[in-house]
C-alpha positions in Angstrom: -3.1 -15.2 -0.5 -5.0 -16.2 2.3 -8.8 -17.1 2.4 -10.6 -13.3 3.0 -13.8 -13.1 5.2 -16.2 -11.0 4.2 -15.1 -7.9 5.8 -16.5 -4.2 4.7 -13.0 -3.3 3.9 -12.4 -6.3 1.5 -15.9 -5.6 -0.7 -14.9 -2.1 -0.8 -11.4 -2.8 -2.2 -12.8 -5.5 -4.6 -15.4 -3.1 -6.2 -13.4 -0.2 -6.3 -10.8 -2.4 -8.2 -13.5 -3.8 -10.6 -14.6 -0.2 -11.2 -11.1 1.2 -11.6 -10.4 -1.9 -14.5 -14.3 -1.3 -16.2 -13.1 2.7 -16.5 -10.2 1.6 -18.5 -12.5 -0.9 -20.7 -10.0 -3.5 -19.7 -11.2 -7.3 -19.5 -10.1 -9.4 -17.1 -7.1 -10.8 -19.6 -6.3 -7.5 -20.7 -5.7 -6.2 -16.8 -3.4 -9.7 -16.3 -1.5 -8.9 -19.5 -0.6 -5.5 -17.9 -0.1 -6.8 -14.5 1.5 -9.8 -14.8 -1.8 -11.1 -12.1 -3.4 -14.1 -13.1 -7.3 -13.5 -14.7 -8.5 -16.1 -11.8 -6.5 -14.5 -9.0 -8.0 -11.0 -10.4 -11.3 -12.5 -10.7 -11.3 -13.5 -6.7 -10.1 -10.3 -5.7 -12.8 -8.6 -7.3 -15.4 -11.1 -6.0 -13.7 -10.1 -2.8 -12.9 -14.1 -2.3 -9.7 -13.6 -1.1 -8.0 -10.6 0.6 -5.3 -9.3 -1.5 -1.6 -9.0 -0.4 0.4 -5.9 -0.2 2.1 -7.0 -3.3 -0.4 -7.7 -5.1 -2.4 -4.2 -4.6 0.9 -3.0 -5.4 1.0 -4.4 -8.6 -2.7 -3.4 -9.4 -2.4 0.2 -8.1 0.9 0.9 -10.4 -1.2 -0.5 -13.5 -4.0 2.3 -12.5 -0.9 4.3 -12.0 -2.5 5.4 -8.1 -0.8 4.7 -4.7 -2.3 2.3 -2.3 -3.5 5.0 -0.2 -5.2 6.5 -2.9 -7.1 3.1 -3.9 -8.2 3.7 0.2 -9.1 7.0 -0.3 -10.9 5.7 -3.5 -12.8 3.0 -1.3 -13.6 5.1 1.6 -14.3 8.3 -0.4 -14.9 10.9 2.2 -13.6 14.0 3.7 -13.1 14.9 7.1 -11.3 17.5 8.6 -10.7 15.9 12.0 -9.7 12.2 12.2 -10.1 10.8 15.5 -7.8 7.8 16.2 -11.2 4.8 16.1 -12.1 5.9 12.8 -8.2 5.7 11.1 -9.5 2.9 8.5 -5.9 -0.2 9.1 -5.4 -2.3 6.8 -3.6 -5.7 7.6 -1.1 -8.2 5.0 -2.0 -11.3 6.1 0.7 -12.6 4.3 3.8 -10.7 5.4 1.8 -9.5 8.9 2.4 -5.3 7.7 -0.2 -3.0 8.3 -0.8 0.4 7.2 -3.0 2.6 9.4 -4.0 6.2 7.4 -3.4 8.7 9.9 -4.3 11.6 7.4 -6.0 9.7 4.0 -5.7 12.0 1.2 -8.2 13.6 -0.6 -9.3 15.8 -3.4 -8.9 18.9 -1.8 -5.2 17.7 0.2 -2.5 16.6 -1.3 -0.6 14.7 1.0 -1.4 11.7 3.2 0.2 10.5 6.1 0.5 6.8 7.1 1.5 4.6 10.2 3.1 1.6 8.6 4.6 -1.8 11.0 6.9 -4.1 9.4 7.4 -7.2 11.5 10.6 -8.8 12.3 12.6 -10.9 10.0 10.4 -9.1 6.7 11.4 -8.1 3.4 8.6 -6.3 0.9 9.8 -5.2 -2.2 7.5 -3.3 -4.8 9.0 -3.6 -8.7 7.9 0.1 -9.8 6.3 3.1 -7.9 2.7 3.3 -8.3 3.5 6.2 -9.4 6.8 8.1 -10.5 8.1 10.7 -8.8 6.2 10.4 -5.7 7.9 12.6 -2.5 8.3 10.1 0.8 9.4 11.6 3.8 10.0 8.3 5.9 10.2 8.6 10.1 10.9 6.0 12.1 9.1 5.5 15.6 10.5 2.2 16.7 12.7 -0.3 15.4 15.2 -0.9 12.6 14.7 -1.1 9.1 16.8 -1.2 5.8 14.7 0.6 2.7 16.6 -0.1 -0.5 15.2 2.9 -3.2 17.0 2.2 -6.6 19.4 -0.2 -5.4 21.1 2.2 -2.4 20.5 1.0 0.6 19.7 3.4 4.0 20.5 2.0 7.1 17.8 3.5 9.9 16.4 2.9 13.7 14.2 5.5 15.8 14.1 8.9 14.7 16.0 9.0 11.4 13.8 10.4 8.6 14.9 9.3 5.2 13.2 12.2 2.7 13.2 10.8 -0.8 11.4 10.5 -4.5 10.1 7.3 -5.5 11.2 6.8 -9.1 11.9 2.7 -9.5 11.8 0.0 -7.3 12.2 0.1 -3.1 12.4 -2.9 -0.8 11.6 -2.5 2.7 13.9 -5.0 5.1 13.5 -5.4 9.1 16.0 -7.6 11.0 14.9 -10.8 12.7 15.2 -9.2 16.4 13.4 -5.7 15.5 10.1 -4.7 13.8 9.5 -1.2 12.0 7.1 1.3 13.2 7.1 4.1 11.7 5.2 7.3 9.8 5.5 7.8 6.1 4.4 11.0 4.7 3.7 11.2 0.9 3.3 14.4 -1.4 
């Protein structure tokens, strides 16, 4: 976790997460029990301290049982028909260097969303449980290589594959150490 300054985007995750925790009448201990995130590391994510990594939101968003893009959705909590490429909220890893850009964020009245996602070189994410089982991914690659691992079986793909698929355990995301991954994941 790397020291967050106090970007919009950061405040807006940490209340949303405090909000999302108070609905459930959870304290602090009871969210790290279900977790398996320490109460301090909780507590300075929802003082918006430090900004959280991928993993960790991960972690978070499958207690709430909600997807990351969701918990956006939840923090920017608008709809607009037409999304003009400056106002696509990004969303940056500091640790790992991916970032997510919501090309189409999903709503109450949609129910998909569609995501630019870039993986750099030589980086492997994995994520223990979907945030949410059963999840449809359609998965198309726009540059690069990458090796996703859903269940344990491995796909091999580069530019233009799509790899359709439902999320129902864990998934690890893998690029090379001479490519990157760019692609578009759509989820329904």
């Amino acid at each position: 976790m790397e020291q967050a300054p106090q970007t919009t985007i950061d405040q807006q995750i940490a209340t949303r997460l405090k909000a999302l925790r108070q609905a459930q009448g959870w304290t602090l201990d009871d969210l790290a029990s279900q977790s398996g995130i320490s109460k301090s590391t909780l507590s300075r994510i929802e003082k918006a301290e430090v900004s959280p990594t991928t993993a960790l939101l991960a972690k978070l968003c499958a207690t709430h049982q909600i997807t990351l893009s969701r918990l956006m959705h939840l923090v920017e909590a608008t709809f607009e028909p037409l999304i003009r490429r400056a106002d696509q909220k990004t969303w940056k890893d500091n640790e790992t260097g991916f970032t997510r850009r919501s090309l189409s964020p999903p709503t109450s009245q949609l129910g998909g969303e569609v995501l630019e996602c870039i993986i750099p070189p030589d980086t492997t994410i994995t994520y223990a449980q979907p945030p949410k089982t059963g999840l449809e991914h359609h998965l198309v690659m726009q540059e690069g290589e990458l090796t996703l691992i859903i269940a344990g079986a491995p796909y091999e793909l580069t530019q233009g594959d799509c790899l359709r698929y439902q999320l129902t355990g864990s998934s690890s995301f893998q690029t090379p150490p001479h490519s990157l991954a760019r692609y578009h994941l759509f989820i329904l």
